[in-house]
C-alpha positions in Angstrom: -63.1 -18.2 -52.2 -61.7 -16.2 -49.7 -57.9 -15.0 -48.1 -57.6 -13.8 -45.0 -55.9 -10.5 -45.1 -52.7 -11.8 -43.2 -52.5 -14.5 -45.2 -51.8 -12.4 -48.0 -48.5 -10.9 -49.2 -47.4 -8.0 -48.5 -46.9 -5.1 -51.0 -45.4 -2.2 -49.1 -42.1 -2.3 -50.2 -40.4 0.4 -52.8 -39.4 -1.3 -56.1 -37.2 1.1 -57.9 -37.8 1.6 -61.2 -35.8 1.7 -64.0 -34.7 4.9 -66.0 -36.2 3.8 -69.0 -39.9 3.1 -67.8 -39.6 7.0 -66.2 -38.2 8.7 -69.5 -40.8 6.3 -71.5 -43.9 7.9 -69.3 -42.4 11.2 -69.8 -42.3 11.4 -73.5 -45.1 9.3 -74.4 -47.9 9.2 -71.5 -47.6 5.7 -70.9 -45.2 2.8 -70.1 -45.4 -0.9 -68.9 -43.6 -2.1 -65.9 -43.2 -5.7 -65.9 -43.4 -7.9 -62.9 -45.1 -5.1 -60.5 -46.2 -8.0 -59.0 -44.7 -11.5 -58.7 -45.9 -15.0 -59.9 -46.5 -15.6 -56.0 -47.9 -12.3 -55.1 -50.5 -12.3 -57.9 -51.5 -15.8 -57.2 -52.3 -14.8 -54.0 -54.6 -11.6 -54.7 -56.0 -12.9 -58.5 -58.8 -14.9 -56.0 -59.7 -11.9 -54.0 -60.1 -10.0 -56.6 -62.3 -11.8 -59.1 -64.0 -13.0 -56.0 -65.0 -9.7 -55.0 -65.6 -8.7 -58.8 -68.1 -11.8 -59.0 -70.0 -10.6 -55.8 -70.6 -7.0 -56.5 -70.4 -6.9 -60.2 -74.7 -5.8 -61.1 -74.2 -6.1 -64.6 -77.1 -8.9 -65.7 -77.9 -8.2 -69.2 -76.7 -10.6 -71.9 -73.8 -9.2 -73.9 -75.7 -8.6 -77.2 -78.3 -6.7 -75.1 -75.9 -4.1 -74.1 -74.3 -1.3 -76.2 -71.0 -0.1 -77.2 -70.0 0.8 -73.7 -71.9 -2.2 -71.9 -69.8 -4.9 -74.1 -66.4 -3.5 -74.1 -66.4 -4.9 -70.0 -67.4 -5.6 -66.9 -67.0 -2.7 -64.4 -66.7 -3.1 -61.0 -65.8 0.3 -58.7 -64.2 1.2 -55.9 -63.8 -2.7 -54.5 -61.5 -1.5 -51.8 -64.5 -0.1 -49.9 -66.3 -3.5 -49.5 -63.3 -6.0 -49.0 -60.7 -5.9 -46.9 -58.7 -8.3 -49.0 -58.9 -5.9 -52.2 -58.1 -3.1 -49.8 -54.6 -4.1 -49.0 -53.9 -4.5 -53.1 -55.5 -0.5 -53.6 -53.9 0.7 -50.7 -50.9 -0.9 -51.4 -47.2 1.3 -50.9 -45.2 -0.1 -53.7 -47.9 0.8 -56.9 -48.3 4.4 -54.9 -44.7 4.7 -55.1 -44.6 4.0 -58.4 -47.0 6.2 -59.7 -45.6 8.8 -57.4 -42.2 8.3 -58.9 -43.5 8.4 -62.6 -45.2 11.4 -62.1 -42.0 12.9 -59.9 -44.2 13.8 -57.3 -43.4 13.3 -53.1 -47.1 11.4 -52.3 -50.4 10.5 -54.2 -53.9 10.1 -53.3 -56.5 7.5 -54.3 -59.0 8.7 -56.9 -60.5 4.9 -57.3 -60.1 2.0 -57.7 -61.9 -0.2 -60.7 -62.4 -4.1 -62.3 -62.6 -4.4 -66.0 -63.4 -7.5 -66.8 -63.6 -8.0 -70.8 -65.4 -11.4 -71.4 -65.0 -14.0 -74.3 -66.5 -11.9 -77.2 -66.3 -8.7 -75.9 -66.3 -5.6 -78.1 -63.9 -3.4 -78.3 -63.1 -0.4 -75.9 -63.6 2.8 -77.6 -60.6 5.2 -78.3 -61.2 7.8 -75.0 -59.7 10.1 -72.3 -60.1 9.0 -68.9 -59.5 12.5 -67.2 -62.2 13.2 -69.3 -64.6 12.4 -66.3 -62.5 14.0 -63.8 -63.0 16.8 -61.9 -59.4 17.5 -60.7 -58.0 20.2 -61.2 -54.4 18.9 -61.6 -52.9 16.9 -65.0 -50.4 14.7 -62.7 -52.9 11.8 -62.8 -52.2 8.0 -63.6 -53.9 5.1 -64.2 -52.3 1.7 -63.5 -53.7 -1.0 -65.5 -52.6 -5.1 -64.6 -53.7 -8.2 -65.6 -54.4 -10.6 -62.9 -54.3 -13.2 -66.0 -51.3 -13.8 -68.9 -52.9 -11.9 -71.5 -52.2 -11.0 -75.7 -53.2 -8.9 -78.1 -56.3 -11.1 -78.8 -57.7 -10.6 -75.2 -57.8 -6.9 -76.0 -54.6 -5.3 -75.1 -54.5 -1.9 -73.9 -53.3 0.2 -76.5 -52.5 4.0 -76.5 -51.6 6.9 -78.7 -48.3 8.0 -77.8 -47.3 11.6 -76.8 -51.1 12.4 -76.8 -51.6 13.5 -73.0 -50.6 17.1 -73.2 -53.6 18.9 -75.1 -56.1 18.4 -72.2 -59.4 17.4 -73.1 -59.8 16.9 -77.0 -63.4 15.9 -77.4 -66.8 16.3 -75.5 -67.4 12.5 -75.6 -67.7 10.1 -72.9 -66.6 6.3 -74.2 -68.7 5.9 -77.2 -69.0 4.9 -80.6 -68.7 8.5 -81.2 -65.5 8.9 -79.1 -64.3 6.2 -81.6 -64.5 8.3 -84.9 -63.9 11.6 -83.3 -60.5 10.5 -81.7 -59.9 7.8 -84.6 -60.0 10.7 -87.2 -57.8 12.7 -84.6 -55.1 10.4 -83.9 -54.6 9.8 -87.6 -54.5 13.4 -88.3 -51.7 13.9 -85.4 -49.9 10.7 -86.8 -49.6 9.9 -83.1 -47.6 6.3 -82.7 -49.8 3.4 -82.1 -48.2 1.4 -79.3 -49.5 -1.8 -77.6 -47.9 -4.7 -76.3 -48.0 -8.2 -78.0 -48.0 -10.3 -74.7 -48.2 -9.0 -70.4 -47.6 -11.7 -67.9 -50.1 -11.5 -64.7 -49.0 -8.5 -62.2 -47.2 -6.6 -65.1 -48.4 -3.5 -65.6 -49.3 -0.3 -67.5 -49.8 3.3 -66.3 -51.1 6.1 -68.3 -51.4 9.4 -67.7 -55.1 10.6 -67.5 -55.5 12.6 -71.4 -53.4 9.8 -72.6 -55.7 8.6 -75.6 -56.3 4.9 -75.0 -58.2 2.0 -76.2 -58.5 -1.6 -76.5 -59.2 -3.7 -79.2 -62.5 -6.7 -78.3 -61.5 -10.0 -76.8 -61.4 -12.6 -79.5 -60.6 -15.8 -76.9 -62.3 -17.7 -74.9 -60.9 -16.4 -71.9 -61.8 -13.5 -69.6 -59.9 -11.1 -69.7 -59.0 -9.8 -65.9 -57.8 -6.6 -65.4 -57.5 -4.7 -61.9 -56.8 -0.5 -62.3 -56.0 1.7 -59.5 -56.6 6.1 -60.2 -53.6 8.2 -58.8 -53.3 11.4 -58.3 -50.9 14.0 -57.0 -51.4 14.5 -53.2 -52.5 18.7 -53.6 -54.8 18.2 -55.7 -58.5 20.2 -55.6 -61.7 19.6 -56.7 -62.2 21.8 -60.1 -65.4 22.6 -61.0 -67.2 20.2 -63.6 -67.4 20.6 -67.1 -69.6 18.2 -68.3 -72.4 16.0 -66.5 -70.3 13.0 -65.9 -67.3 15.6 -63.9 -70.8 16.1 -62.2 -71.3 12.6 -61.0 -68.0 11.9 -60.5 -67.8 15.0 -57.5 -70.3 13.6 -55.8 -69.0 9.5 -56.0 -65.6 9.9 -56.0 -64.8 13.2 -54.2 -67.7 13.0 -50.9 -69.3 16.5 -53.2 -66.6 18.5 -51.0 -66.4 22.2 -52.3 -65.2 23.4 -55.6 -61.7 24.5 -54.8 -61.1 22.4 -52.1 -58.2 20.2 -51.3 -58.8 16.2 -52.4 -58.6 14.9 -49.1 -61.3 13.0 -47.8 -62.0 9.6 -46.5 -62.4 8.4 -50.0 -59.1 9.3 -51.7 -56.3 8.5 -48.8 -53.0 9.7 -48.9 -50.6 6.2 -49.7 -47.3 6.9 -49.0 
């Protein structure tokens, strides 16, 4: 199935957010916007995403073949590249402006864009940090995280541990069974609030900041579960050097292996607003 790119909606224009989702983010490293997208407007990209998803996702191994990682979803990157439909929904103004104005920063760039598909009887997502794999050397990152489906807490709702963002990295663990006890065992400790949402309606959506600890519990229905993110991060940002392997990788995917030290400003991460 395919929509032609003028066919589809807009989503340029500046939704202002309310005062509560920006203090929310503040305090706790996360908050969920609701209706980011409309009924219409979701309808209209859900299709060009999980179309796109389908024709570049090379995950091929049965479920009970794969490990911890491999089960908790399907992960698709950087879809904006190779369609010119999901380009329009990365690229989009009015999630840029968002992000920008949770952060309280002028403009943001594009880190990447990802998929994650959770299928009937997926495992769970371990407990992790995403900035973990990130070679920026700026904190004022976000991750939105939407739906393209009505989802609940059996489809494996995103779930966080409040006011956890602001220590940096915690752990040496990429998303991992260990990253499960380590950070289980941590959040306890800290007595960190537990916070998920029971129920998000397609084109709500989440944002996080990148140490927020996160996780997601397996998906018990019989539905996939279809989730589109988008990586912000301040526009100013440079490339720090990498502390583990994965930072490694991720300079030479995500950032064109530009200098250490350099501005973030290549081809690959845009500047959206």
């Amino acid at each position: 199935m395919s929509t032609k790119v003028e066919q589809l909606p807009a989503l340029d224009d500046h939704k202002k957010l309310p005062a509560e989702n920006i203090s929310e983010f503040l305090e706790k490293g996360h908050t969920l916007v609701k209706g980011v997208l409309s009924e219409e407007e979701i309808a209209a990209y859900r299709p060009v995403i999980v179309g796109a998803a389908d024709r570049y996702n090379t995950e091929k191994r049965k479920l009970q073949d794969r490990d911890t990682y491999g089960k908790a979803f399907l992960q698709i990157m950087n879809l904006w590249q190779v369609d010119e439909d999901v380009k329009r929904f990365v690229l989009a103004k009015r999630m840029a402006r968002i992000a920008a104005d949770l952060m309280g920063v002028e403009n943001v760039r594009l880190y990447h864009d990802q998929a994650l598909f959770k299928e009937p009887g997926g495992g769970p997502t371990p407990w992790h940090q995403d900035q973990y794999y990130w070679p920026i050397d700026t904190n004022n990152t976000i991750t939105m995280w939407m739906p393209l489906v009505d989802i609940d807490v059996e489809m494996g709702m995103l779930t966080f541990a409040s006011n956890s963002f602001d220590k940096g990295a915690i752990f040496n663990h990429e998303i991992s069974d260990e990253s499960e006890v380590a950070f289980n065992e941590y959040v306890k400790a800290k007595q960190f609030p537990i916070t998920r949402a029971q129920t998000m309606k397609a084109g709500d959506a989440t944002w996080h900041r990148g140490f927020t600890i996160h996780q997601a519990p397996g998906n018990n229905s019989d539905k996939m579960r279809e989730v589109m993110t988008v990586i912000y991060m301040a526009d100013g940002a440079r490339i720090a050097d990498y502390k583990n392997e994965w930072q490694k990788s991720d300079h030479k995917k995500w950032l064109m292996d530009k200098p250490i030290g350099e501005l973030i400003d290549s081809e690959l991460n845009p500047r959206l607003l």
